[in-house]
C-alpha positions as CSV (number, residue, x, y, z in Angstrom):
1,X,25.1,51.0,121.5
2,X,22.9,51.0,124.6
3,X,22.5,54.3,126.6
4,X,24.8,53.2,129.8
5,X,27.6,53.0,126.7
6,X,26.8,56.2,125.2
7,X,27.0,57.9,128.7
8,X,30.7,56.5,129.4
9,X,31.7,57.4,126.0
10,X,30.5,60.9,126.2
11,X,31.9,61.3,129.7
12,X,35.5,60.6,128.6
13,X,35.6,62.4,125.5
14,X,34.3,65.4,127.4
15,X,37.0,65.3,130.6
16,X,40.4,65.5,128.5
17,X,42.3,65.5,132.2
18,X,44.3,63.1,131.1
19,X,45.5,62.2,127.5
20,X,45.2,58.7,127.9
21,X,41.4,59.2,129.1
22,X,41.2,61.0,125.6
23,X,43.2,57.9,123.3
24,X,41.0,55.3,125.6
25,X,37.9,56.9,124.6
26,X,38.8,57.0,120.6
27,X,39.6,53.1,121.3
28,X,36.2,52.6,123.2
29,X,34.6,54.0,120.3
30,X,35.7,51.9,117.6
31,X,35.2,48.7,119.3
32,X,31.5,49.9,120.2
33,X,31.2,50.6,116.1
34,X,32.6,47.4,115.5
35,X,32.0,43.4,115.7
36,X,34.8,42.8,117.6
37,X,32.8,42.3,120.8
38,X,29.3,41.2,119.7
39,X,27.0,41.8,122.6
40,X,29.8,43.3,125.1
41,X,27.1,43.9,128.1
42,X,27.3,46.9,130.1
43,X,28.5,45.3,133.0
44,X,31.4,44.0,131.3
45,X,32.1,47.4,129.9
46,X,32.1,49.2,133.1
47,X,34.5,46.4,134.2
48,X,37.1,47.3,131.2
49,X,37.0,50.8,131.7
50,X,38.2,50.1,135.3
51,X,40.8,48.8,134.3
52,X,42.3,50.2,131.1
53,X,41.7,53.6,132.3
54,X,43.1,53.1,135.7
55,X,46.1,51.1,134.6
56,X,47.1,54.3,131.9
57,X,45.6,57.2,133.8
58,X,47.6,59.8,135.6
59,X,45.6,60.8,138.7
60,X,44.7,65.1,137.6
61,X,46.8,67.2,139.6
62,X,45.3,70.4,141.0
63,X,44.0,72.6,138.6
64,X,45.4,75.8,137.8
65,X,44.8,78.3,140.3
66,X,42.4,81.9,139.2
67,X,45.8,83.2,140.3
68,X,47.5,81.2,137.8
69,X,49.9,79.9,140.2
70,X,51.6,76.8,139.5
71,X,49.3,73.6,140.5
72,X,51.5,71.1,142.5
73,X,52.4,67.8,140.5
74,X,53.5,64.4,140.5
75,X,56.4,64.3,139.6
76,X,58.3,60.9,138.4
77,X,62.0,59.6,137.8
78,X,62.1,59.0,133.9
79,X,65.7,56.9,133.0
80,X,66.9,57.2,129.5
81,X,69.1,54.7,127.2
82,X,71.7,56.1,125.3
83,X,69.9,58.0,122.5
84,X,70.2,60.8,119.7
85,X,69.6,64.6,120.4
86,X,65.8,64.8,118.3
87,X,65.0,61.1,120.1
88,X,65.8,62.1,123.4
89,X,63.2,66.0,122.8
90,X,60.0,64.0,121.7
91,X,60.8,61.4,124.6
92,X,61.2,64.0,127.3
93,X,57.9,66.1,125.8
94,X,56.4,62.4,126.1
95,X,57.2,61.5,129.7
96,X,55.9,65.5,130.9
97,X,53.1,66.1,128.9
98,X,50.9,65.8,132.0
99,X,53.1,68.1,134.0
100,X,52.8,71.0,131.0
101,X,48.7,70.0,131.1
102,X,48.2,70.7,134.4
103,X,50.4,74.2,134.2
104,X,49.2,75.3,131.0
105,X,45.6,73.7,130.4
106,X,44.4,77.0,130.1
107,X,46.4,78.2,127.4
108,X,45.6,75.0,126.0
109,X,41.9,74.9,125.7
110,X,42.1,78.7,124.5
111,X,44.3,77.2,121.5
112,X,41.5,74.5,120.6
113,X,38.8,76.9,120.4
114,X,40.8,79.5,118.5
115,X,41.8,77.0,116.3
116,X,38.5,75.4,115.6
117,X,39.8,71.8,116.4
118,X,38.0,68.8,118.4
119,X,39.2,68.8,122.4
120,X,39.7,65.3,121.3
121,X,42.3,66.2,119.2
122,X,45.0,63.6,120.4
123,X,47.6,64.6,117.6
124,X,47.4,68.1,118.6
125,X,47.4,67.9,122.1
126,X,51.0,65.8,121.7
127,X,52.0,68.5,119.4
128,X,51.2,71.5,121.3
129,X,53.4,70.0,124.4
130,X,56.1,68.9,122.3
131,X,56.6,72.4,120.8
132,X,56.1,73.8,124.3
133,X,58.2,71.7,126.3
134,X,61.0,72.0,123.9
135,X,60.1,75.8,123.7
136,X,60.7,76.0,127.4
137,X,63.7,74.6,127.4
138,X,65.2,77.0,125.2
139,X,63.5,80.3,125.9
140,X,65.2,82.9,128.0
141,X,63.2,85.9,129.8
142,X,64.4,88.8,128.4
143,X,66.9,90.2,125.9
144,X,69.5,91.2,128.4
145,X,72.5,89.6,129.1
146,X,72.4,86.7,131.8
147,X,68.9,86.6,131.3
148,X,67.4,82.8,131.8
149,X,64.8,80.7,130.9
150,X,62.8,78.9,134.1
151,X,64.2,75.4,133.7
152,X,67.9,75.4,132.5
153,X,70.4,77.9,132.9
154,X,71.4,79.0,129.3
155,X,72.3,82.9,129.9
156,X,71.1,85.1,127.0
157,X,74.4,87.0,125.9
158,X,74.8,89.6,123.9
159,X,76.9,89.8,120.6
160,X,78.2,92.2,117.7
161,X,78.2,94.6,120.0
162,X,81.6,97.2,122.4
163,X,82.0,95.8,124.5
164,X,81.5,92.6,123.8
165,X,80.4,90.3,126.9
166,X,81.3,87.3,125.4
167,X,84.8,88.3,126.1
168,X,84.6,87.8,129.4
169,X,83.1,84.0,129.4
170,X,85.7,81.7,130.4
171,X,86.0,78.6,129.6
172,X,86.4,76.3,132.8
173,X,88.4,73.4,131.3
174,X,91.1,75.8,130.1
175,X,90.3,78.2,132.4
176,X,91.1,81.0,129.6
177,X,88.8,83.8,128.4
178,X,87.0,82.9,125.0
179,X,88.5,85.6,123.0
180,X,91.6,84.1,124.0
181,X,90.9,80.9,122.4
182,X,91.1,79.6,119.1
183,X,87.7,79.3,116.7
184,X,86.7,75.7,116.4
185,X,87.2,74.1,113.0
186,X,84.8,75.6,110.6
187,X,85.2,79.1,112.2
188,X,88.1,80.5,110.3
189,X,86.5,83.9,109.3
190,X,86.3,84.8,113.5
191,X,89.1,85.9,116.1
192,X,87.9,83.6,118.2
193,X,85.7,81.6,119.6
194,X,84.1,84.4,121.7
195,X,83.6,86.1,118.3
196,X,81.7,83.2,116.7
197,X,77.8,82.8,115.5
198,X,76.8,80.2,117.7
199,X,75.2,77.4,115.0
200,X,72.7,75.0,116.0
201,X,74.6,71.7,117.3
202,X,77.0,73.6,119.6
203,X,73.9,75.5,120.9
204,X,71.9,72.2,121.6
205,X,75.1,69.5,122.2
206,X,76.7,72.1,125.3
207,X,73.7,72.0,126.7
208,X,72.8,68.5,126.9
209,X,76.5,68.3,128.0
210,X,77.6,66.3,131.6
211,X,78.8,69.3,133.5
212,X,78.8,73.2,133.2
213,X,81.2,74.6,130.5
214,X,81.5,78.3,131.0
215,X,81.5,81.0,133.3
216,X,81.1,84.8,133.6
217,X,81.3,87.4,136.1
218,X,77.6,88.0,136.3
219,X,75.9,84.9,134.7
220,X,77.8,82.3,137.2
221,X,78.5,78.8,135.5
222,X,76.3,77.3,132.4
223,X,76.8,74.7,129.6
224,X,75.3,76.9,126.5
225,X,74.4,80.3,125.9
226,X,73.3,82.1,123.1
227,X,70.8,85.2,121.9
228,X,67.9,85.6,119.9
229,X,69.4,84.6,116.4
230,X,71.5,81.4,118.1
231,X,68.4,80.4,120.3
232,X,66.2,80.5,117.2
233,X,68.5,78.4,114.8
234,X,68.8,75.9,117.0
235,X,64.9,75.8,117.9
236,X,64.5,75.4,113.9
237,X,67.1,73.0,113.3
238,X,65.7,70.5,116.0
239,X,62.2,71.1,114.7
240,X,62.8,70.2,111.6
241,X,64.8,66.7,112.7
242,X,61.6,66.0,114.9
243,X,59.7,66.5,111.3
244,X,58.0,70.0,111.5
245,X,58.2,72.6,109.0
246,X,60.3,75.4,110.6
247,X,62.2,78.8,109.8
248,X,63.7,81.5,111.5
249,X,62.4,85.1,110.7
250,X,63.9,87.8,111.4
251,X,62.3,91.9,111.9
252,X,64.7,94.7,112.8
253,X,67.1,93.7,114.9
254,X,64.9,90.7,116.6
255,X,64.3,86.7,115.6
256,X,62.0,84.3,116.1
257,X,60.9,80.8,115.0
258,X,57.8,79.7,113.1
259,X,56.3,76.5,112.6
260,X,54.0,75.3,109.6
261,X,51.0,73.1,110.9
262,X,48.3,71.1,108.9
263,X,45.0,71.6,109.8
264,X,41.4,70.0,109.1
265,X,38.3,72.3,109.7
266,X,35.4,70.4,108.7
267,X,37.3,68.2,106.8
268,X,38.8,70.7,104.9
269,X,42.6,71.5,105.2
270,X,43.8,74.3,107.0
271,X,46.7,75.8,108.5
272,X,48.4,76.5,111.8
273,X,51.2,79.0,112.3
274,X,53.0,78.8,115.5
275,X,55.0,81.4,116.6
276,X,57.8,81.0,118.7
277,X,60.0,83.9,120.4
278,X,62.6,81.9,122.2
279,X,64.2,85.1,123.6
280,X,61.0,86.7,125.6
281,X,59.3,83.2,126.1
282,X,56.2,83.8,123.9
283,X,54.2,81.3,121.8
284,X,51.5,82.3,119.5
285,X,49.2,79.9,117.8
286,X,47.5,81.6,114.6
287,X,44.8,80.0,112.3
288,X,45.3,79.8,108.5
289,X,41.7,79.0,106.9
290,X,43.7,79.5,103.4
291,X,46.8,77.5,101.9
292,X,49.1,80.0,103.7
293,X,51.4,79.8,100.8
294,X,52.7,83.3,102.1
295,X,54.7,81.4,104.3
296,X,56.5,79.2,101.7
297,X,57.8,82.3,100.3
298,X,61.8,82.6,99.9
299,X,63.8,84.2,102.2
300,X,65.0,87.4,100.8
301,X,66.5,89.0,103.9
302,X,70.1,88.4,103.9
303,X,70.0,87.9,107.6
304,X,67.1,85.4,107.6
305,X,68.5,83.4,104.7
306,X,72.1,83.2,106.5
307,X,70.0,82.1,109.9
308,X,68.0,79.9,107.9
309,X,70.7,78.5,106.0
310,X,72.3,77.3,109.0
311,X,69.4,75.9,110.5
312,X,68.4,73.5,107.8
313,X,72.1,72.9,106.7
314,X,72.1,68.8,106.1
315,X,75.7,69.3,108.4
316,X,73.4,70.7,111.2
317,X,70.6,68.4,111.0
318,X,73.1,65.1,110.5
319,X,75.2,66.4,113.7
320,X,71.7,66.4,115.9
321,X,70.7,63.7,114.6
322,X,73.9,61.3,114.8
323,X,75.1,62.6,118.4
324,X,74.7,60.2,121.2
325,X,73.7,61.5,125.0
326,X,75.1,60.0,127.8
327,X,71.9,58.8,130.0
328,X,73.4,61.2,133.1
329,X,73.2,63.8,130.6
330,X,69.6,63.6,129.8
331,X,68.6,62.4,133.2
332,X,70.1,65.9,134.0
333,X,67.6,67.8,131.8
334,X,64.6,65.6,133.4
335,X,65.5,66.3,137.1
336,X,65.6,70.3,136.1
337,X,62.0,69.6,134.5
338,X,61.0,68.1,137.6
339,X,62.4,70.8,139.7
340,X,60.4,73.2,137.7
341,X,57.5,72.1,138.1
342,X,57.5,70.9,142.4
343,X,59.2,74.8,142.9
């Protein structure tokens, strides 16, 4: 490899702006290892950088501010064929991975050093803005009722509690109060459907639904809603149909959601914990130098193996999984990503 080579090579494995500068530099690599191009001049290299990286590169937004404001970004108009709930996730992550760069690069870098992985880690840069954009989706602020997350509105209510707000959602086809109306099938053991546990595909199927569902007196209108325990059922259940290794776990009265992660450090397998609070929108990335068999453990807790029951119930992850979106639905969800992130 002559030194013009090495330079270009070294240049793009050291500016991860943009993850196809990062994949195009792995590529670059192999064929400079290789025979494929015998005598490939460096001329003719700078010519097919031009244009590979240009033709897959998203120009860098601004960075993110010392104030950590929110950089402005280019935003694009992603249409979606009719698809199932987990397909149409890891395409949306896909199509705004660059958006959640530019916000949260940052964050980002601080997880790759505390995690002792390469920069050029391509499969957990797609990983850690998969579980971030879906993570953002879900999260609310706060555990108060009407509290929302900063891209959908799916009010945090509370539940088991006198009074119960849930009483006063109404449901705007009917027009009636949910305590009012009847449990859906499956429900029996509830009064009604303001009394039930809210389990993972009505969480994630009323929200990906056409037009808002329900209202209340001080939420306003929304399509799902749900608190710690729903959000975090849900969260798990899609994980694990998008093939992570996830459970809810439960402390006091409070949930949250962890996800299992393989690891290499030095070629040696290790292990990454993510930890997700879908109710005060936190994510925690922790490194596992050991097996972290701790974490395969079972769930003793009553309420954690009820949760988790329900969130890797082969009925839950079937119903996610066999659902069809309508395109408008899901072009809905990408809009309110894209209104996020030009506010």
């Amino acid at each position: 490899m002559d030194n013009l080579s090495s330079e270009i090579l070294r240049f793009l494995k050291g500016n991860p702006a943009s993850i196809h500068n990062i994949a195009f530099g792995f590529r670059l690599q192999e064929m400079l290892k290789s025979d494929t191009f015998p005598g490939l001049s460096s001329p003719i290299l700078i010519l097919c950088i031009a244009v590979l990286s240009c033709s897959n590169y998203n120009a860098p937004t601004n960075l993110i501010a010392a104030d950590h404001t929110k950089p402005r970004a280019v935003m694009m108009t992603h249409a979606y064929d009719t698809m199932s709930i987990p397909d149409f996730f890891h395409q949306l992550a896909f199509n705004h991975q660059q958006n959640f760069y530019d916000y949260h690069q940052l964050e980002y870098q601080n997880v790759v050093d505390s995690v002792q992985v390469a920069n050029t880690d391509t499969s957990l840069f797609r990983t850690y803005f998969e579980i971030l954009a879906i993570h953002k989706i879900f999260t609310s602020t706060g555990a108060f009722n009407c509290a929302r997350g900063e891209i959908i509105s799916a009010p945090y209510v509370w539940h088991w509690c006198a009074p119960n707000p849930r009483h006063d959602i109404i449901e705007l086809a009917t027009n009636k109060k949910l305590k009012d109306c009847k449990a859906p099938s499956g429900f029996h053991k509830y009064a009604s459907y303001a009394d039930i546990d809210r389990t993972p595909f009505i969480f994630i199927s009323e929200m990906l639904s056409l037009e808002p569902l329900y209202s209340h007196p001080d939420c306003g209108v929304f399509r799902t809603f749900g608190w710690c325990s729903e959000r975090e059922m849900a969260f798990s259940c899609l994980m694990e149909t998008l093939g992570y290794s996830s459970k809810v776990v439960v402390d006091g009265n409070h949930s949250w959601s962890e996800i299992k992660l393989s690891a290499f450090d030095k070629n040696k397998q290790s292990y990454i914990i993510v930890r997700v609070d879908n109710t005060f929108d936190q994510i925690e990335w922790l490194y596992e130098k050991s097996a972290a068999t701790h974490w395969e453990e079972p769930i003793i807790h009553k309420t954690a193996k009820w949760y988790n029951d329900k969130a890797h119930a082969d009925s839950e992850l079937c119903a996610l999984k066999n659902h069809l979106l309508l395109p408008e639905a899901m072009g809905r969800i990408d809009k309110e990503l894209n209104t996020f992130f030009s506010e």
